[in-house]
N, C-alpha and C positions, 0 to 999 in steps of 0.2 A: 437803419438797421438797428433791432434792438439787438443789445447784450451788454452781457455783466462781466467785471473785472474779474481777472482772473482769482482772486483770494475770496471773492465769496462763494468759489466753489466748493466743492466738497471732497475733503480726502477719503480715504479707506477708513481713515477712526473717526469722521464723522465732519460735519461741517465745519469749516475755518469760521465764517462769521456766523453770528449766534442765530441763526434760523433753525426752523424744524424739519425734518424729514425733505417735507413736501413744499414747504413753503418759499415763497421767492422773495428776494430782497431787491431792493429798490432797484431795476436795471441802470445801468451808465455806459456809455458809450466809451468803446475799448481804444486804447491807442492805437495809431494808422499803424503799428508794425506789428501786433501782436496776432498770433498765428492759430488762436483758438476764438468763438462769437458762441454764444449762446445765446437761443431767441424762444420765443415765443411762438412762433407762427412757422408752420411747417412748408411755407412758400418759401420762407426766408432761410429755408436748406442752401437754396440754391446760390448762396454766397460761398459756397465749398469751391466752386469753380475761380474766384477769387488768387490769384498766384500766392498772395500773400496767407492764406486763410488753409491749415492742414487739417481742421476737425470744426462741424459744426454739433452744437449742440443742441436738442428741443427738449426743452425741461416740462416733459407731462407731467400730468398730476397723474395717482396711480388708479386704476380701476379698479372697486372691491369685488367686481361679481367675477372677471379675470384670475384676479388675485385668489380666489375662491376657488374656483375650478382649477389654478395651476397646482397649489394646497392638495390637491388629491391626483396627482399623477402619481403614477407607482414606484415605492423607490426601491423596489428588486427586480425591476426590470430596466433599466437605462436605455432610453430613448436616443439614437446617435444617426438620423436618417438626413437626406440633403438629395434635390429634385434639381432639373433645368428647368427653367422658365423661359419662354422666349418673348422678344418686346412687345410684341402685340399680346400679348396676354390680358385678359380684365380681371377687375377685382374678384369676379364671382368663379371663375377660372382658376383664379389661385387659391382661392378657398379649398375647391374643388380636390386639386391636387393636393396640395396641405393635408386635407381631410384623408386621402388613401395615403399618405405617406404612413399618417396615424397608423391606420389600420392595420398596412404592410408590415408596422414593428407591434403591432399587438398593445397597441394603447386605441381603446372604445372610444369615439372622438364624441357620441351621446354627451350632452353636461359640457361640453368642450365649445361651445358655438362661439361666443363670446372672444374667445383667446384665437379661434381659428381665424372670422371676420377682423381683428386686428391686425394679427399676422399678414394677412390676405394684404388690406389696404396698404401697411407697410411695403409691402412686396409690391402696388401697383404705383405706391409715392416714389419709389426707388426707381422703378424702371422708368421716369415721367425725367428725373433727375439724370438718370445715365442716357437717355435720349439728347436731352438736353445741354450738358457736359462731355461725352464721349462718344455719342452717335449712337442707333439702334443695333445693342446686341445681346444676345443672352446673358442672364445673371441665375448664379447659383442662389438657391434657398436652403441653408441650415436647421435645424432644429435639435438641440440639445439638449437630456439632463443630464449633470456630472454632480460625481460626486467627488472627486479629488479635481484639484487646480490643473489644465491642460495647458498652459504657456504661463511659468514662470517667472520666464526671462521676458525683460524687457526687448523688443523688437519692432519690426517696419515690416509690412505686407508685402508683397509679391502682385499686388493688384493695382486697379486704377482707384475703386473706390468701395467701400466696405461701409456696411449699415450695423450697426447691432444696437441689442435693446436685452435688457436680464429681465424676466417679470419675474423671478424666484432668487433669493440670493444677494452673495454681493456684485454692484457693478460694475463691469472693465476702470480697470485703471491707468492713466497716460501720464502724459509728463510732455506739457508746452516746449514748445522749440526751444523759445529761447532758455531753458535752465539744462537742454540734455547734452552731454558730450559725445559727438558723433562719431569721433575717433575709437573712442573707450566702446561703442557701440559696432562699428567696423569692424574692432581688434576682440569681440566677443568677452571685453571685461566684465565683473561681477556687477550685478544689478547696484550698487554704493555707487560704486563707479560714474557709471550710466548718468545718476540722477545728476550729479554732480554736489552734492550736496543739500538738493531739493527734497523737498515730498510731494511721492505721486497725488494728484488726485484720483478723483473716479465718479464714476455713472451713477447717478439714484435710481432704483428698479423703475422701471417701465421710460427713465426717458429715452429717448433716440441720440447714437452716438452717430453722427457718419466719416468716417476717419479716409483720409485722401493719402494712397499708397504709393509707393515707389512709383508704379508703374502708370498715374496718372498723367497726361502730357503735363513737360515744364519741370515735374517735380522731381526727377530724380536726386536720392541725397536727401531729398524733403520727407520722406513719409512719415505719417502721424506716428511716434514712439506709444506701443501701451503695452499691456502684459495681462494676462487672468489673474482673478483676484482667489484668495485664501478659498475654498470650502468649507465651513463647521461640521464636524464630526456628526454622524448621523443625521444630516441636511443635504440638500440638493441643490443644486444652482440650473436655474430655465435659461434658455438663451436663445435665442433669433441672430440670423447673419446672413444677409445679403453680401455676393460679390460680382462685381465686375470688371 
């Protein structure tokens, strides 16, 4: 299993160890009790199932032609649409749907092909995952731009297991098991609290977060702790989320 130490992640003000944006530092194998894997290889999702293991990570590199097309979504209209999918669904399927969702909120999916097909396979890697982890059931599909921060507060899902990915913006941001206080988290304390005296990390756009929820078997008590990240002022934040 590849992955990397937790301190060469990245926080919200930028990377702890001196890498760039996109760039990966040397992977190391995480100690046997630590409750976050970042990998490389999208097979290697499948260590979420793992009792010890509440979020995996796949640190993509970013797409410019994506990136490019997300660049011109509209930001006086805010896109806030979410579909079923059922487990048999295929990649071209989901596309399919994705694609009317677009249209249904009056975003021209034209120039969009790129970011749709991503979404899509995301959507068909997810349901391969919760087949595999939770048995065949339907999963919801998200699709978001915000312009103000939607979950502030530090929290735990309501789900078995939850996918997201930002292509616009800043990343979700979480907080590994071992630094959060569940108490302080239970008894609805101020996000200081929460951390315990940590700093969050967070997502670099386009990687894939997959965060294992309250309601995954085993985990209760366990679910992945994160929160949404800031907005900048006349900016948009893109967001993809998978739940099941």
């Amino acid at each position: 299993m590849t992955a990397m130490a937790l301190n060469d992640l990245a926080t919200p003000q930028g990377p702890v160890a001196s890498e760039s944006r996109f760039e990966s530092a040397a992977p190391r194998r995480l100690p046997p009790l630590t409750s976050v894997i970042l990998v490389d290889d999208a097979q290697q999702l499948d260590h979420i199932g793992d009792p010890r293991i509440s979020l995996a990570l796949w640190r993509r590199g970013f797409d410019p032609k994506i990136e490019r097309a997300v660049a011109g979504l509209p930001t006086e209209r805010l896109l806030n649409g979410r579909i079923a999918l059922g487990s048999t669904e295929t990649q071209a399927q989901c596309m399919a749907r994705l694609q009317d969702l677009l249209q249904e909120h009056a975003v021209e999916p034209a120039g969009l092909g790129w970011w749709l097909a991503d979404m899509a396979m995301l959507a068909e890697l997810f349901n391969g995952l919760v087949k595999r982890t939770l048995g065949p059931r339907p999963i919801t599909a998200r699709v978001e731009t915000l312009d103000r921060v939607s979950c502030p507060r530090f929290h735990v899902d309501r789900t078995g297991l939850r996918l997201l990915c930002t292509y616009r913006g800043l990343g979700t941001e979480w907080l590994p098991n071992e630094e959060i206080d569940r108490s302080a988290l239970a008894n609805r304390q101020p996000n200081e609290v929460i951390q315990h005296g940590s700093q969050p990390r967070a997502l670099q756009p386009f990687w894939v977060g997959l965060f294992k929820g309250e309601c995954f078997p085993g985990n209760a008590g366990r679910g992945q702790v994160h929160r949404s990240p800031a907005v900048p002022p006349d900016d948009l934040r893109v967001l993809f989320c998978l739940d099941a």
